[in-house]
LOVEX-122613 format. One record per residue: x, z, y of N, C-alpha, C in turn; chain. Coordinates in pm, whole numbers. Layout:
LUMRO       nX       nZ       nY      caX      caZ      caY       cX       cZ       cY   chain
LUMRO        X        Z        Y        X        Z        Y        X        Z        Y       A
...
end
This chain:
LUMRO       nX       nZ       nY      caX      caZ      caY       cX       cZ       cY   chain
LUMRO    -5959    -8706     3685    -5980    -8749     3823    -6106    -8836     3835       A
LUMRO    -6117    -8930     3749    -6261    -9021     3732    -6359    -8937     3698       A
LUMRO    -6421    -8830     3630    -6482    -8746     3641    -6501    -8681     3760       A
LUMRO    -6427    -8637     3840    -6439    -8563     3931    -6509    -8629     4041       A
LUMRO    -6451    -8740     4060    -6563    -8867     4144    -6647    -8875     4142       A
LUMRO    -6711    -8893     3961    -6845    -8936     3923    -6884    -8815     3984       A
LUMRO    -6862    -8702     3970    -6921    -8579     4015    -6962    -8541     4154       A
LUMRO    -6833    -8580     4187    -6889    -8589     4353    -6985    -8696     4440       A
LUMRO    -6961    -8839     4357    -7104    -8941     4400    -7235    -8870     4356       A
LUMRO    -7181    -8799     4251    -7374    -8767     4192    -7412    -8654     4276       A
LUMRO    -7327    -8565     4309    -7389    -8472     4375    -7429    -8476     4586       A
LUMRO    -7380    -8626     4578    -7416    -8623     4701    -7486    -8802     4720       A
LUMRO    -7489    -8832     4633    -7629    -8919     4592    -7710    -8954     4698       A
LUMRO    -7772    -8832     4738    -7898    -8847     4839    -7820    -8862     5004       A
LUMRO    -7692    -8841     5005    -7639    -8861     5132    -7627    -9010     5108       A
LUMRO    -7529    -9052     5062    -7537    -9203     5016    -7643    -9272     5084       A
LUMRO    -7771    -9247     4992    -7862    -9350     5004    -7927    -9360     5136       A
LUMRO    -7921    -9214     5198    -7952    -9236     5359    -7810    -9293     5426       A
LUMRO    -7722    -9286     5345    -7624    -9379     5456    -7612    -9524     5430       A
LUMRO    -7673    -9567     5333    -7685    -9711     5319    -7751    -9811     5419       A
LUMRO    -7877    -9754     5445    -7890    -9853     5574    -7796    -9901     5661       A
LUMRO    -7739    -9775     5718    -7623    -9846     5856    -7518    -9863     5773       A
LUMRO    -7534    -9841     5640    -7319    -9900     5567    -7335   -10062     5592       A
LUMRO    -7475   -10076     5553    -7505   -10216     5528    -7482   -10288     5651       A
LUMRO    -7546   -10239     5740    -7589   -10286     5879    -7448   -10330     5956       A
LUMRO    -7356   -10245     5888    -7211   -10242     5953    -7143   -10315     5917       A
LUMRO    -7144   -10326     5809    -7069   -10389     5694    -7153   -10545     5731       A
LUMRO    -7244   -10593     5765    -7300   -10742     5768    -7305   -10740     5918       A
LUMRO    -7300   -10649     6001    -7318   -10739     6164    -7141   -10700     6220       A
LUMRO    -7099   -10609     6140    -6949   -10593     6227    -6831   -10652     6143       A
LUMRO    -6831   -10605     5973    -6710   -10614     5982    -6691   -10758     5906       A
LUMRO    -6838   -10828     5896    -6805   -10958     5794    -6802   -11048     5983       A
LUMRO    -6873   -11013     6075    -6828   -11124     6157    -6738   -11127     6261       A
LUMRO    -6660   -10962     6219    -6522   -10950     6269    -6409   -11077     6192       A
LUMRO    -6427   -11076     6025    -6321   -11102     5941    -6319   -11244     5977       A
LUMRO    -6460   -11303     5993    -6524   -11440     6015    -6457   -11491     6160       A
LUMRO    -6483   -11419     6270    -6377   -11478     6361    -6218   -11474     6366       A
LUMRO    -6207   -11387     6320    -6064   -11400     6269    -6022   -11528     6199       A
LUMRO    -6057   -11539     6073    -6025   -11672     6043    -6101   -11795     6128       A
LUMRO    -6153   -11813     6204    -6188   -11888     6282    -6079   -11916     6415       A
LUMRO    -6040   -11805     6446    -5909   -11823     6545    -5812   -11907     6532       A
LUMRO    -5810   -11964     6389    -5695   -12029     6331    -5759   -12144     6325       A
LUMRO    -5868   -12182     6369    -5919   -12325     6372    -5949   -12382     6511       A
LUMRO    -5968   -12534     6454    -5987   -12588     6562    -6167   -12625     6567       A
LUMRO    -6258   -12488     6515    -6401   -12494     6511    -6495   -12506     6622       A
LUMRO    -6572   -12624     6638    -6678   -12667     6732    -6767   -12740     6700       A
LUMRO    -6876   -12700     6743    -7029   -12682     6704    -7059   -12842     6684       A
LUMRO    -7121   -12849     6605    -7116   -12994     6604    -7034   -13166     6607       A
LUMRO    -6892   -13088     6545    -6816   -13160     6553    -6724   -13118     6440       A
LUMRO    -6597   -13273     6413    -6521   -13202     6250    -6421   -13125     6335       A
LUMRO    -6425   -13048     6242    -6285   -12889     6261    -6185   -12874     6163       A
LUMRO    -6061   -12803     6183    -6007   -12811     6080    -5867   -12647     6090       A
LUMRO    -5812   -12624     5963    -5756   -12530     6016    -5630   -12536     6124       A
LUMRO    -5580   -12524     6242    -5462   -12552     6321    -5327   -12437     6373       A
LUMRO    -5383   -12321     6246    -5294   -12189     6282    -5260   -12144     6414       A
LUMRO    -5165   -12179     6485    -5160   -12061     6574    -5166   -12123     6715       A
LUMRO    -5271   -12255     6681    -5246   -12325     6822    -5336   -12277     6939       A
LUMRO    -5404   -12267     6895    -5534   -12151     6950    -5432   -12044     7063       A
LUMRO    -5344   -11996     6991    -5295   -11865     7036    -5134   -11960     7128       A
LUMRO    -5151   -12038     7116    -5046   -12114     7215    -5085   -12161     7302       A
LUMRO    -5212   -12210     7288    -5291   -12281     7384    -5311   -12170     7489       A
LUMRO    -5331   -12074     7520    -5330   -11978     7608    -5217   -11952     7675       A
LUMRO    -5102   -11974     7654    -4935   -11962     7735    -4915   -12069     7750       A
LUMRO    -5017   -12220     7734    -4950   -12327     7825    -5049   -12359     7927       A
LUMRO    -5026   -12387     8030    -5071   -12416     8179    -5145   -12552     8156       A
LUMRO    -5087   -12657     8083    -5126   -12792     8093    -5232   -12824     8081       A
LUMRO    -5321   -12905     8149    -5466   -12924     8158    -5492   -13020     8049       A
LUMRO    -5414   -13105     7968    -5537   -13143     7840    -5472   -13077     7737       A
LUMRO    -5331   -13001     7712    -5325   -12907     7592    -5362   -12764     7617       A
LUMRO    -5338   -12744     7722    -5297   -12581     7768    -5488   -12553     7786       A
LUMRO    -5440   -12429     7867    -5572   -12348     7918    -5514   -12293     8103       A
LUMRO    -5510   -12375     8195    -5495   -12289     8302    -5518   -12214     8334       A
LUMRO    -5653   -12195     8285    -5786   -12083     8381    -5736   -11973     8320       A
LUMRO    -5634   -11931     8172    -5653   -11830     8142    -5594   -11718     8179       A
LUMRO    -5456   -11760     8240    -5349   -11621     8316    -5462   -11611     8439       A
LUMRO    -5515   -11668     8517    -5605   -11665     8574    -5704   -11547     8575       A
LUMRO    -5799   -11584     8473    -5888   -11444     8414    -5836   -11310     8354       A
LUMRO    -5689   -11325     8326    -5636   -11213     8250    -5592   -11150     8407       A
LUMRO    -5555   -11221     8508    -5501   -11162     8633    -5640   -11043     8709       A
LUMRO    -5768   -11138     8693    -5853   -11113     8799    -5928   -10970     8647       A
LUMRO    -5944   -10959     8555    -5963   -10867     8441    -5860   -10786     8466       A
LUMRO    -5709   -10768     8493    -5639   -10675     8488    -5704   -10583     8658       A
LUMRO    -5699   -10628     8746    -5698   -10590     8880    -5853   -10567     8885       A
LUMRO    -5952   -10595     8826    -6067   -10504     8794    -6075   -10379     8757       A
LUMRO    -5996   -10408     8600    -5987   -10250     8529    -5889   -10195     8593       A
LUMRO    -5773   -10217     8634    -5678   -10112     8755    -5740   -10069     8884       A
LUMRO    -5801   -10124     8937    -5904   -10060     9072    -5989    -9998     9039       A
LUMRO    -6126   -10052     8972    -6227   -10008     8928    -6255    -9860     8869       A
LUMRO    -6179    -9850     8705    -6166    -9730     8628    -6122    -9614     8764       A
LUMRO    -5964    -9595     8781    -5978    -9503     8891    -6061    -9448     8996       A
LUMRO    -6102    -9572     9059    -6202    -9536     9180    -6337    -9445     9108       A
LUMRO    -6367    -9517     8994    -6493    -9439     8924    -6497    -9304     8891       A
LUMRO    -6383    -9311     8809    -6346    -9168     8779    -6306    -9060     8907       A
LUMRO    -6237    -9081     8986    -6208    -9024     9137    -6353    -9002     9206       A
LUMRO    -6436    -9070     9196    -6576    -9057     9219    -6669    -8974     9165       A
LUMRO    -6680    -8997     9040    -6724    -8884     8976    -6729    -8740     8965       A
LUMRO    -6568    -8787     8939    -6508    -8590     8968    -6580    -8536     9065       A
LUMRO    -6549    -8570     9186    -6598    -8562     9321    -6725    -8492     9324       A
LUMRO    -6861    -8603     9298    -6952    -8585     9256    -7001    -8401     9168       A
LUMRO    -6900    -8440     9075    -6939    -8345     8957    -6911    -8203     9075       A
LUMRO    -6809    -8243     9116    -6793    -8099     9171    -6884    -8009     9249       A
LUMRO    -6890    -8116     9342    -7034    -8110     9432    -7118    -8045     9384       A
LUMRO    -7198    -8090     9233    -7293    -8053     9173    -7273    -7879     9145       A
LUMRO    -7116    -7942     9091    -7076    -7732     9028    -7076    -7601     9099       A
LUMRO    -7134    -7638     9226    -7114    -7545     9329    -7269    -7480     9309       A
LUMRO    -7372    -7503     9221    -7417    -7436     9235    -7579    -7426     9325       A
LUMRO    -7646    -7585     9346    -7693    -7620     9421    -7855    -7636     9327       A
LUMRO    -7945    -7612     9416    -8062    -7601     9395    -8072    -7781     9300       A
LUMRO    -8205    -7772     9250    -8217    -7880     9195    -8112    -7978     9137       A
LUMRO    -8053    -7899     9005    -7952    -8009     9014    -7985    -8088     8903       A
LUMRO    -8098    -8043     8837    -8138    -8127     8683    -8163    -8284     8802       A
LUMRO    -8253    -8252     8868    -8340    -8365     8931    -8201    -8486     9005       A
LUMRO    -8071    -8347     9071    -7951    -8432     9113    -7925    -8547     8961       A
LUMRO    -7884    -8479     8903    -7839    -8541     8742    -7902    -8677     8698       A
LUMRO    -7998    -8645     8728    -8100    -8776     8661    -8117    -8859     8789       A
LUMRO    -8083    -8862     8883    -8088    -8999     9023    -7957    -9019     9008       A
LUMRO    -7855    -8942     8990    -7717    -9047     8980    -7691    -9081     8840       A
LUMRO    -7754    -9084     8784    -7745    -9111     8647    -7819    -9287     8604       A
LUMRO    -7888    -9239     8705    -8016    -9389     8698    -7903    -9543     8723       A
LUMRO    -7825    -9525     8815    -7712    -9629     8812    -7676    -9688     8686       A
LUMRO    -7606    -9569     8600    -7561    -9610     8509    -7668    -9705     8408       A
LUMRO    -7751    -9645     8407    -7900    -9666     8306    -7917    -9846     8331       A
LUMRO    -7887    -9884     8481    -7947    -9988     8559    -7830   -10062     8579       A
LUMRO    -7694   -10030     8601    -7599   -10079     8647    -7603   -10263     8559       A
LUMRO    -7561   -10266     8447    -7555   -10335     8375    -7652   -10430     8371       A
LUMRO    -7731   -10413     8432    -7899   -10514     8401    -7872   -10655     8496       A
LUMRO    -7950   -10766     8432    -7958   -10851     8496    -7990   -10849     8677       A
LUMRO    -8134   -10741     8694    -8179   -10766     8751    -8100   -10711     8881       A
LUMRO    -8019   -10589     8855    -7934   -10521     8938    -7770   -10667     8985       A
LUMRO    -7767   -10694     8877    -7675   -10789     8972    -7740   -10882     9033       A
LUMRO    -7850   -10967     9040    -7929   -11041     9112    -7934   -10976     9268       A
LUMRO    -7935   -10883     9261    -7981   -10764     9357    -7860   -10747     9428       A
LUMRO    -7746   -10729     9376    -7606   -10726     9436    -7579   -10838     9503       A
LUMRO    -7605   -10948     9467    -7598   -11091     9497    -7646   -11086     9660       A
LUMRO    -7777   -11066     9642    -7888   -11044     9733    -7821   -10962     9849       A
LUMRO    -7792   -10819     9821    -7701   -10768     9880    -7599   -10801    10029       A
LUMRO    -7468   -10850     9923    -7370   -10873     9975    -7364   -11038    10006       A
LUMRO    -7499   -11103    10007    -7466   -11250    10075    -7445   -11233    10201       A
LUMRO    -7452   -11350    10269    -7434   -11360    10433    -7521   -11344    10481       A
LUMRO    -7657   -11335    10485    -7813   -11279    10515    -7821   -11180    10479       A
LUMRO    -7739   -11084    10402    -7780   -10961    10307    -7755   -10858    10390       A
LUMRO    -7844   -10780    10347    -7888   -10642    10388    -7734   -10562    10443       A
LUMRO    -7618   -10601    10349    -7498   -10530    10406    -7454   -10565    10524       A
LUMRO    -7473   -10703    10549    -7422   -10770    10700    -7455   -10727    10794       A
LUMRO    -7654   -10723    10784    -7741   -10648    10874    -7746   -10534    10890       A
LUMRO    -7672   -10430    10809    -7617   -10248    10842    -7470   -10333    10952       A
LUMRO    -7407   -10353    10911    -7291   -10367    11003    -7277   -10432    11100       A
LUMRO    -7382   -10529    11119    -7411   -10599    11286    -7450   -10470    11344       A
LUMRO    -7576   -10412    11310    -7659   -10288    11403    -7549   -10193    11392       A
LUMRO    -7442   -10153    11317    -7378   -10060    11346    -7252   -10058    11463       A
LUMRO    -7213   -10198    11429    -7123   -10235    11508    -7115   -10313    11592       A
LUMRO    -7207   -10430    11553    -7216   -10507    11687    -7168   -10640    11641       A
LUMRO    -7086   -10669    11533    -7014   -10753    11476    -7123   -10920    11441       A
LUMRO    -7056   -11004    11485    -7150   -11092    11416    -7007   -11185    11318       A
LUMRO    -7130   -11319    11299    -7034   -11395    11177    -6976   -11353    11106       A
LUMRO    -7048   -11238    11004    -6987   -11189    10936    -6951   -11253    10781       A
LUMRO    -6851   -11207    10702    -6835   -11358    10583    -6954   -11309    10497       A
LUMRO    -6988   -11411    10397    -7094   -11398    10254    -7011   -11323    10197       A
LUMRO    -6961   -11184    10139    -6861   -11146    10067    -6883   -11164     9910       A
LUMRO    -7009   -11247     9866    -6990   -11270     9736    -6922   -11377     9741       A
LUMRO    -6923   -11461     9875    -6888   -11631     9848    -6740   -11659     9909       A
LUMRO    -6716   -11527     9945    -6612   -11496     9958    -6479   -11476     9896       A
LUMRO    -6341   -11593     9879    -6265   -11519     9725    -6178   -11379     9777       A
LUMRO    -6173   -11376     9906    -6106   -11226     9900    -6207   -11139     9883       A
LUMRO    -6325   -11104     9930    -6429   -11022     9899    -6453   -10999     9736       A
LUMRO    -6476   -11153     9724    -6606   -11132     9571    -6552   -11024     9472       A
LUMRO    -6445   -11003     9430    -6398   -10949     9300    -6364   -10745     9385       A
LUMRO    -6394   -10713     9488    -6394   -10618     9569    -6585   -10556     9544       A
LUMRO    -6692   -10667     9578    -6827   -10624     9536    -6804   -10601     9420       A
LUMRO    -6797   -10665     9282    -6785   -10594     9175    -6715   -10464     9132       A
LUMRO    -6605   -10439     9193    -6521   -10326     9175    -6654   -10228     9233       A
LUMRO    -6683   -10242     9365    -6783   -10135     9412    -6920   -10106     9306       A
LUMRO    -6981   -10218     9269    -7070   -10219     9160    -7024   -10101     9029       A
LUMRO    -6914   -10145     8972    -6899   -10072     8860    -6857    -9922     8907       A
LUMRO    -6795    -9881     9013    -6789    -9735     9098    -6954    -9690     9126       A
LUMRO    -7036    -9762     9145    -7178    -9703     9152    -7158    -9651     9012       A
LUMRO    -7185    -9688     8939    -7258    -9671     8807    -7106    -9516     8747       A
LUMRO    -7097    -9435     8801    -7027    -9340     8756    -7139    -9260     8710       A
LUMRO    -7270    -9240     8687    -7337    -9131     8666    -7306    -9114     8473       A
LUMRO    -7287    -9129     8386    -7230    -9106     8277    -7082    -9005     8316       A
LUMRO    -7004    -9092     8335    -6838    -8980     8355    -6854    -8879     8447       A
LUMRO    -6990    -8881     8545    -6994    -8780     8636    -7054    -8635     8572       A
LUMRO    -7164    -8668     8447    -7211    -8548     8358    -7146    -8515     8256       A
LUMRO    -7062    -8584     8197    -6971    -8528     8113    -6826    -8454     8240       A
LUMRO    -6785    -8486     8317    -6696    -8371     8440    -6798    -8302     8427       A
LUMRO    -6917    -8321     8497    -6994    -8175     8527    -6965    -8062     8397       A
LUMRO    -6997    -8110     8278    -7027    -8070     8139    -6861    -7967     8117       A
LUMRO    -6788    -8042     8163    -6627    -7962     8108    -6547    -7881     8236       A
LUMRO    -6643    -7891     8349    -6632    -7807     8482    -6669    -7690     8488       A
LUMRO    -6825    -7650     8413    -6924    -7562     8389    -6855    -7486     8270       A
LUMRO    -6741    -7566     8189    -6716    -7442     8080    -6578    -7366     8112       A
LUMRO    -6504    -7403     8262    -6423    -7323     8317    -6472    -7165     8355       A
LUMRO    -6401    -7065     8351    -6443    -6948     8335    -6425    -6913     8481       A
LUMRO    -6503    -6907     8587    -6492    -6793     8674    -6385    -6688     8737       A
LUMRO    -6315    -6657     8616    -6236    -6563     8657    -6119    -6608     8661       A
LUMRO    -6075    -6713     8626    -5956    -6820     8689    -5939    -6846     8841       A
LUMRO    -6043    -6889     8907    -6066    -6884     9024    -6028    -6723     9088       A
LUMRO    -6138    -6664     9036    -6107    -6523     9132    -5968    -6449     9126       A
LUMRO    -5849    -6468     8975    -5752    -6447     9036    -5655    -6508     9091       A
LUMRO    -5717    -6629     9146    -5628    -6700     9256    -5665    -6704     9404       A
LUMRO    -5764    -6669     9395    -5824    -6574     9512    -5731    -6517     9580       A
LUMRO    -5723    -6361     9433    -5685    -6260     9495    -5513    -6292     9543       A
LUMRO    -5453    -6427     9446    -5314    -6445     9490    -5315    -6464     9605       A
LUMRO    -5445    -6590     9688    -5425    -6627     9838    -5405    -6751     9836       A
LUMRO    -5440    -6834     9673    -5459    -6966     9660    -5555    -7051     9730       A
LUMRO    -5575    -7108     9799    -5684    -7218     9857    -5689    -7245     9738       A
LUMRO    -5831    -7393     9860    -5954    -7483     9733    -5820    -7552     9670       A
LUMRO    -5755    -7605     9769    -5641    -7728     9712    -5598    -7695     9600       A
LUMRO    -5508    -7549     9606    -5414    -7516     9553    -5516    -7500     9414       A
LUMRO    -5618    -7456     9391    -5702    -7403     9262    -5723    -7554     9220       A
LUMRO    -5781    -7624     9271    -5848    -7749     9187    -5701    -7805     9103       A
LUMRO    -5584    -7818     9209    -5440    -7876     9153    -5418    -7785     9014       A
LUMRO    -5392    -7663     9063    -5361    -7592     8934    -5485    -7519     8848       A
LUMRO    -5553    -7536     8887    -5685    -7450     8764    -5789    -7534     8689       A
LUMRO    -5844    -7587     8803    -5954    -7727     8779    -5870    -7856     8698       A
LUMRO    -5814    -7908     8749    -5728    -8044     8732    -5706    -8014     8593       A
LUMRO    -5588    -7910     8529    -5561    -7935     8428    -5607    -7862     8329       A
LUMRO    -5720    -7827     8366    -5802    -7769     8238    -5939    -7838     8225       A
LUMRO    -5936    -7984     8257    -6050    -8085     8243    -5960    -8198     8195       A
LUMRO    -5821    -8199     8204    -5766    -8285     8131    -5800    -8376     8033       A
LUMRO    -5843    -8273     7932    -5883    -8389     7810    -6050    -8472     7834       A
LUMRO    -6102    -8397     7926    -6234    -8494     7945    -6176    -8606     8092       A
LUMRO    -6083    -8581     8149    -6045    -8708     8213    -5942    -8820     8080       A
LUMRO    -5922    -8759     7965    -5883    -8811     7913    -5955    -8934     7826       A
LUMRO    -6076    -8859     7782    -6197    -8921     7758    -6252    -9006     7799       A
LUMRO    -6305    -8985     7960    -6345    -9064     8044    -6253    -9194     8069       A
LUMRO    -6126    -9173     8098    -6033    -9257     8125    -6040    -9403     7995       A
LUMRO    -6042    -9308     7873    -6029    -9430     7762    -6184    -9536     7770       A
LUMRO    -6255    -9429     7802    -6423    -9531     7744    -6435    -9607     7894       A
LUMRO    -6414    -9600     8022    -6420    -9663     8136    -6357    -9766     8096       A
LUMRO    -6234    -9718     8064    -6150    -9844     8052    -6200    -9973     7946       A
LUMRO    -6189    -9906     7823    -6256   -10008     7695    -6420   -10066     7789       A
LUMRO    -6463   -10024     7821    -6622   -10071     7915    -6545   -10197     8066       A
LUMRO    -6464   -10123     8120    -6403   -10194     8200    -6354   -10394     8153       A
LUMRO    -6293   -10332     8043    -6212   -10490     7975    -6354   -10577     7949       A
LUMRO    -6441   -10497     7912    -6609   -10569     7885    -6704   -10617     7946       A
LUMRO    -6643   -10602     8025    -6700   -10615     8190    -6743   -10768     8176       A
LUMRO    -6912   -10838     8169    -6960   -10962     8150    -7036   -10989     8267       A
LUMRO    -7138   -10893     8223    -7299   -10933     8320    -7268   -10932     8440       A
LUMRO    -7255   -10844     8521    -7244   -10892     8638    -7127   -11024     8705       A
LUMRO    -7043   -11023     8637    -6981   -11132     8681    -7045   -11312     8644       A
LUMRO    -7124   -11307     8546    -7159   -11404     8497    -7317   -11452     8625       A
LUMRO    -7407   -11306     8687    -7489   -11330     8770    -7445   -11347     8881       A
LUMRO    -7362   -11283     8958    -7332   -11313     9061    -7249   -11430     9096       A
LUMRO    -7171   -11450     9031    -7062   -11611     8984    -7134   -11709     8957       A
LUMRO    -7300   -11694     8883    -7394   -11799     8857    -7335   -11862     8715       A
LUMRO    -7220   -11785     8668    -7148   -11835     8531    -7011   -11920     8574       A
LUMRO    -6958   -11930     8649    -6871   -12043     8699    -6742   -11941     8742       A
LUMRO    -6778   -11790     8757    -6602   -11710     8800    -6592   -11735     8930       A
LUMRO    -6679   -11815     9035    -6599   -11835     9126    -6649   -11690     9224       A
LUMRO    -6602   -11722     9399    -6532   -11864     9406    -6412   -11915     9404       A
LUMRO    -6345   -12014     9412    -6215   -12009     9371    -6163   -11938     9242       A
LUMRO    -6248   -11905     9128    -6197   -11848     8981    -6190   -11678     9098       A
LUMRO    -6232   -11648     9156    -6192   -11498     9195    -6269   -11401     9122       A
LUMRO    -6387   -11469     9064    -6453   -11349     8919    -6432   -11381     8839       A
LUMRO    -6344   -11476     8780    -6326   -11525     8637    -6280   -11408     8551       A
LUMRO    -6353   -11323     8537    -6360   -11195     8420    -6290   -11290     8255       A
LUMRO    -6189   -11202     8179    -6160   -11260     8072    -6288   -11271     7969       A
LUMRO    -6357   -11181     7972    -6488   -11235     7884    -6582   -11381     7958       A
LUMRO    -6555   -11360     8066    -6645   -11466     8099    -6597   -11582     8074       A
LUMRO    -6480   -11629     8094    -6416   -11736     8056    -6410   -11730     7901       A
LUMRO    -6417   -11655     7823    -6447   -11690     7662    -6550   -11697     7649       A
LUMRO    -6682   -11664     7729    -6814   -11694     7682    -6804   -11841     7699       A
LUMRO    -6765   -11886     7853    -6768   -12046     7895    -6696   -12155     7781       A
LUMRO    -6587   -12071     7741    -6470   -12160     7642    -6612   -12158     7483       A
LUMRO    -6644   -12072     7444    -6692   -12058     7319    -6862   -12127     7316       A
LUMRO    -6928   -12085     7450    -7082   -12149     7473    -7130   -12269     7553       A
LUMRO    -7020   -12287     7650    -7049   -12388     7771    -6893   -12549     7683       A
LUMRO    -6865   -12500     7658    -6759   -12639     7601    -6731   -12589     7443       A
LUMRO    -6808   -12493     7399    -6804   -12539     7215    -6666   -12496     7188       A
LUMRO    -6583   -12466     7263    -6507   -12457     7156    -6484   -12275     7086       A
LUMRO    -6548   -12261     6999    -6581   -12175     6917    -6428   -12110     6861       A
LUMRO    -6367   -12216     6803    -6252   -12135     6741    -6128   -12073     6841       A
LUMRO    -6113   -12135     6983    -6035   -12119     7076    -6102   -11954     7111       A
LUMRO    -6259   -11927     7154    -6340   -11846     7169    -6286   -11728     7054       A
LUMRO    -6274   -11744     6979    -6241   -11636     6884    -6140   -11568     6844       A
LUMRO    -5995   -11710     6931    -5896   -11616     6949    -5870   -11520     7052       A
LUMRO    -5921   -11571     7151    -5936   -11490     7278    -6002   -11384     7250       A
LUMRO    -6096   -11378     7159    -6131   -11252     7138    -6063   -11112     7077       A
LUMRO    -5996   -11221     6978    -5875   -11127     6929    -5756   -11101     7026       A
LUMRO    -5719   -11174     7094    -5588   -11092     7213    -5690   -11045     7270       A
LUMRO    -5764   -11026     7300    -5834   -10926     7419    -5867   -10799     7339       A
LUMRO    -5874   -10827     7197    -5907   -10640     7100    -5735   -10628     7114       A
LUMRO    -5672   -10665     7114    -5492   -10612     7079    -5486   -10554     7214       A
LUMRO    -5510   -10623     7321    -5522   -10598     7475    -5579   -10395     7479       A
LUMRO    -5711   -10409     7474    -5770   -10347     7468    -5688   -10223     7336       A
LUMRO    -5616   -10268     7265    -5590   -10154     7157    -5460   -10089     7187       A
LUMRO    -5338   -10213     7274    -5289   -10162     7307    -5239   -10052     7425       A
LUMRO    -5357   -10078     7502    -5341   -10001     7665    -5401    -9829     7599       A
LUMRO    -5503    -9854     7511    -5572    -9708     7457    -5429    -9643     7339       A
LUMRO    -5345    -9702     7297    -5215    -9641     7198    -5122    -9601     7333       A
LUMRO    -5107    -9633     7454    -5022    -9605     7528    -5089    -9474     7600       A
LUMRO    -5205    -9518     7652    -5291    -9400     7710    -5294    -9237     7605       A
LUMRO    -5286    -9304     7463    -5258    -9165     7406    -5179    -9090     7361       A
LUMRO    -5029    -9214     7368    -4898    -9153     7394    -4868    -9092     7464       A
LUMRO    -4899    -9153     7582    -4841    -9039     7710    -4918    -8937     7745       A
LUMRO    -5026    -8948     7671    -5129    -8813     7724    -5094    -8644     7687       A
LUMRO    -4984    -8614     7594    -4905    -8529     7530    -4866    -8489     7683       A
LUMRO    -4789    -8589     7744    -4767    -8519     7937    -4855    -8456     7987       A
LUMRO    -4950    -8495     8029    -5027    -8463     8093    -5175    -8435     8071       A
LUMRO    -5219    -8442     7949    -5314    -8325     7864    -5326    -8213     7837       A
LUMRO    -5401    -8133     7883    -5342    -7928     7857    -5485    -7940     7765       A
LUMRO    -5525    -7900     7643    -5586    -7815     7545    -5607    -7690     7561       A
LUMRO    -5575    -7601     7639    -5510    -7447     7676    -5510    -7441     7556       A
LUMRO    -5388    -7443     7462    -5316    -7360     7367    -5177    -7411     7346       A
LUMRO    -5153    -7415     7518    -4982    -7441     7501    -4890    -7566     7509       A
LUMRO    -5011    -7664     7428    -4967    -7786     7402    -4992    -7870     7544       A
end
């Protein structure tokens, strides 16, 4: 058996050594300062100050409310992070499809379509685009001034400064930026065959009835796709909440995104080791909603081969 090894390292040698760069790269930026916050979770570590190990207080400190042991703010951010990724992901994906379909019909210029709704995505994320959102949806902003001239309406609210609004602009923000999930639908729309359609035609099926039964579940597994990476992107959700909030979640904590409040806990008050457990319930978070999403997807996943 040890022979057979040696045999197989030597004969693939030259794969190796081109995979060493990124083994390395992986191995020193992911998985040593994965292991590193991990044991850091178990401390009471801050920058410039003595630390020490405190096991699982870190991870208690998050289920108590009390303002000099507890963490209030944090059911808080886990509330306004859940009701992001539950609005958001859907609306995007429901959007997309949409989109994609549009496109599948067959329409002149659609490379040139592809690449302008695509540009969102490219841009979505950027500083300068949430500055811009800001800009936007203030009380002077360009959105107020479409809906006075449209309607007539005045005193209209700042809806960033707004706490029922604010966390509603972001949901709309991350629904722009569908041009990624909208070319991969296009991509698994285009490899439906034609002649599915035409014999539901000839049954006397409508659009409805075809998209429900022909379209819908034979794109399954790329809404399945889409569904997981929105989502994991969704829980990640930083930049814009951090520009438009100015870093603070507000108003009233109504953007307090769960990353943003661990950037504040870990960069703005030091505390580093508290920062690192939060990081870890938010990967269990995140690991567990994607083990459920692929449990139940056996329902409602078609492969066409039966399964």
């Amino acid at each position: 058996m040890l022979k057979g090894a040696k045999k197989f390292f030597r004969n693939n040698s030259a794969a190796y050594v081109f995979l060493l760069p990124w083994l390395l790269g992986f191995l020193i930026l992911t998985v040593y300062p994965m292991i590193q916050s991990l044991y850091l979770s178990f401390t009471s570590y801050s920058m410039g100050r003595e630390w020490g190990w405190i096991g699982l207080e870190n991870y208690l400190k998050m289920l108590s409310s009390d303002r000099i042991t507890g963490d209030p703010q944090y059911l808080k951010s886990l509330t306004v992070t859940f009701t992001y990724v539950f609005t958001s992901v859907p609306l995007k994906l429901a959007f997309a499809l949409l989109v994609a379909m549009l496109m599948n019909r067959g329409l002149k210029f659609v490379s040139l379509y592809r690449a302008v709704y695509y540009i969102p995505t490219l841009l979505g994320g950027s500083v300068a685009i949430a500055v811009l959102w800001r800009k936007l949806f203030a009380k002077d902003g360009i959105i107020n001034s479409l809906i006075s001239a449209l309607t007539g309406a005045e005193d209209l609210p700042g809806w960033i400064a707004n706490p029922k609004y604010a966390l509603g602009t972001l949901v709309i923000l991350s629904v722009w930026q569908f041009g990624s999930s909208m070319i991969i639908f296009l991509a698994g729309l285009k490899q439906i065959s034609p002649e599915y359609y035409e014999a539901a035609e000839i049954d006397g099926a409508g659009k409805t009835r075809q998209f429900f039964s022909i379209t819908l579940p034979l794109i399954t597994p790329i809404i399945l796709f889409n569904l997981i990476m929105q989502m994991i992107s969704a829980f990640q959700a930083f930049t814009q909440a951090y520009i438009i909030s100015q870093g603070k979640g507000g108003p009233v904590n109504s953007t307090l995104f769960y990353t943003l409040h661990l950037y504040n806990k870990g960069f703005y008050y030091h505390e580093m080791g508290y920062a690192s457990a939060m990081a870890w319930v938010m990967l269990i978070i995140i690991a567990v909603f994607t083990a459920i999403i692929f449990k139940t997807s056996g329902s409602w996943v078609s492969y066409g081969s039966g399964e």
